[in-house]
C-alpha positions as CSV (number, residue, x, y, z in Angstrom):
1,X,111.7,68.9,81.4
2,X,111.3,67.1,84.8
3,X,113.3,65.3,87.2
4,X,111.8,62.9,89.4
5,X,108.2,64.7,89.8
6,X,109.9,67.9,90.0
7,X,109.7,70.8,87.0
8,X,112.9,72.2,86.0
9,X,111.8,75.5,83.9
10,X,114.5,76.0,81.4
11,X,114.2,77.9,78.4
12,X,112.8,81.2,77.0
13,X,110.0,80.3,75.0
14,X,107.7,83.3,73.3
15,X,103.7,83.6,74.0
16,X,101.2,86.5,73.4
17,X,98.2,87.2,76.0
18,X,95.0,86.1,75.2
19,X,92.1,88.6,75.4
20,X,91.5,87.8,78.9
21,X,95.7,88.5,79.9
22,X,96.2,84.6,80.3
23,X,99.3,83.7,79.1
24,X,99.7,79.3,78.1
25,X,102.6,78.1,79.8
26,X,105.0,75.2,78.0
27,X,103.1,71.8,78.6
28,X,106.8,70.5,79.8
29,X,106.7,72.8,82.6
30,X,103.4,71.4,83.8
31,X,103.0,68.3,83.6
32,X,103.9,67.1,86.5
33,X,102.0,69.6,88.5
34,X,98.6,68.2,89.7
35,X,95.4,70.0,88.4
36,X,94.6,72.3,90.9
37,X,98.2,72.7,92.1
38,X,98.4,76.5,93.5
39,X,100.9,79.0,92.4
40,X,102.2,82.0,93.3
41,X,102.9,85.2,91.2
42,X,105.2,87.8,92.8
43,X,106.5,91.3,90.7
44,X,110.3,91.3,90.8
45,X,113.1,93.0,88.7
46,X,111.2,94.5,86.3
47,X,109.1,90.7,85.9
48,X,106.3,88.7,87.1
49,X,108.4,85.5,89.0
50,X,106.2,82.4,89.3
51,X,107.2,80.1,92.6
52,X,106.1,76.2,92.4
53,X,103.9,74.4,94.0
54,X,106.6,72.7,96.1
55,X,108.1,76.5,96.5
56,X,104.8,77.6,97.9
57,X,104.1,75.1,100.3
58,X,107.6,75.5,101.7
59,X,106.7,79.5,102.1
60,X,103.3,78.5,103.4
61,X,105.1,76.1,106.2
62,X,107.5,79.1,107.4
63,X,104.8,81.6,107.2
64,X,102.6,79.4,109.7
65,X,105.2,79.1,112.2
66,X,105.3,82.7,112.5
67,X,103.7,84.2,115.9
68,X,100.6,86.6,115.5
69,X,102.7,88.7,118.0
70,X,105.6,88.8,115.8
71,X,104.2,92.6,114.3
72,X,107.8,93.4,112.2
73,X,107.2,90.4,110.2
74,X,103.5,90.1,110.3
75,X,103.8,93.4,108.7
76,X,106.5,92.4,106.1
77,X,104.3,89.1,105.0
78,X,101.2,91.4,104.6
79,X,103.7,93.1,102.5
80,X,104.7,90.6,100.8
81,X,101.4,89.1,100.2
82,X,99.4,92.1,99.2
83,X,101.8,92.3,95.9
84,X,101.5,88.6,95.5
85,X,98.7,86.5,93.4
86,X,98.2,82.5,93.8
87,X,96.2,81.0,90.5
88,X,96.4,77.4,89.1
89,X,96.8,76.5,85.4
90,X,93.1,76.3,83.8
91,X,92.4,73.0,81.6
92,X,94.4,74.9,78.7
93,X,97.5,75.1,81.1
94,X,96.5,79.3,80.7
95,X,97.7,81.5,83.5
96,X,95.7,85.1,84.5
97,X,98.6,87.9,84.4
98,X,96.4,90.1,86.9
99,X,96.7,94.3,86.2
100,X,98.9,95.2,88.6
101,X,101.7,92.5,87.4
102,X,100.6,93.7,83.9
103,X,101.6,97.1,85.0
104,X,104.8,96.6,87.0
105,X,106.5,94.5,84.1
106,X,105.1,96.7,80.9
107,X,103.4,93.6,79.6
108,X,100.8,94.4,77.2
109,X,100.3,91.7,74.5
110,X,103.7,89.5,73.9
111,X,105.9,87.7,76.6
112,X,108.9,85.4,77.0
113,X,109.0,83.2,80.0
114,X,112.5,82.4,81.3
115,X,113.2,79.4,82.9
116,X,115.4,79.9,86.1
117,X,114.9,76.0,87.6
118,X,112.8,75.5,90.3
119,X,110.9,79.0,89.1
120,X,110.5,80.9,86.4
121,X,109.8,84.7,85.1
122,X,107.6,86.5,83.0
123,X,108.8,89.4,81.4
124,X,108.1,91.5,78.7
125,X,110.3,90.9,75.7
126,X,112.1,94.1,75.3
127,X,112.4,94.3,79.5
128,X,114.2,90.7,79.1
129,X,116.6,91.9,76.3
130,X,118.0,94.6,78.5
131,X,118.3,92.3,81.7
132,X,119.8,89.4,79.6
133,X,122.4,92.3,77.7
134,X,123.0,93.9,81.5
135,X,123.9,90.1,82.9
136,X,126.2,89.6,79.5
137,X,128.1,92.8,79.8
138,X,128.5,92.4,83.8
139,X,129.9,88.6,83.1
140,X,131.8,89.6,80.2
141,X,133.4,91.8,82.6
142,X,134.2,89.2,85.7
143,X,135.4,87.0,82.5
144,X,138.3,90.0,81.8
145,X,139.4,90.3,85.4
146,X,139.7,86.4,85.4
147,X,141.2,86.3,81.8
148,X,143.3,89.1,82.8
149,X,144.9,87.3,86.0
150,X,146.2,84.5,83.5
151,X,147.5,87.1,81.2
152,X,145.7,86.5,78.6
């Protein structure tokens, strides 16, 4: 789905990794991304989140206004990059899943990629079960306390 040129990821469609750990992304998710158009891969909460173009480039303008002198977060972007990994779709619209991301989110051969708007995440399947069960029990409980204050 888009919005005036902009990709809203939404849903949590299945894949499996090809023999070279590339991964096809929805062709709604995209399309309206120029070829060559650079993203960037980031392990987080147990998944692999994938920042958009128009994501990147606002990083990329911050990070450039930072001073060279400025070692605390010079040192935390270094951080921050060293874990990171920028790709583009290939011609397929395939991503690489590099090792390490392989590693940190226990992805082996299947995935589900989970729309979160202007992002997305890869996890693996049973990984997303438990975070998607952990969000449902901790709303289900915020949905009690409300419910509860009504008297219900």
């Amino acid at each position: 789905m888009t919005t005036q040129g902009k990709a809203i990821y939404s849903g949590s469609p299945r894949h499996t990794l090809d023999d070279k750990n590339r991964v096809t992304i929805p062709s709604t998710w995209r399309s309206v991304h120029p070829e060559g158009a650079q993203f960037l891969a980031i392990p987080q909460n147990g998944g692999i989140m994938i920042l958009s173009p128009a994501k990147v480039a606002h990083i990329m303008e911050q990070v450039e206004k930072v001073p060279s002198t400025d070692d605390e977060t010079q040192a935390a972007l270094q951080r921050f990059f060293a874990r990171a990994n920028t790709f583009s779709f290939d011609k397929q619209g395939r991503m690489p899943l590099i090792e390490a991301h392989r590693n940190y989110a226990a992805i082996n051969k299947d995935v589900v990629l989970v729309g979160a708007g202007a992002n997305f995440v890869i996890y693996n399947p049973e990984t997303w079960a438990k975070v998607l069960a952990a969000q449902e029990n901790e709303q289900a409980k915020k949905d009690a306390r409300i419910l509860t204050s009504f008297g219900i």
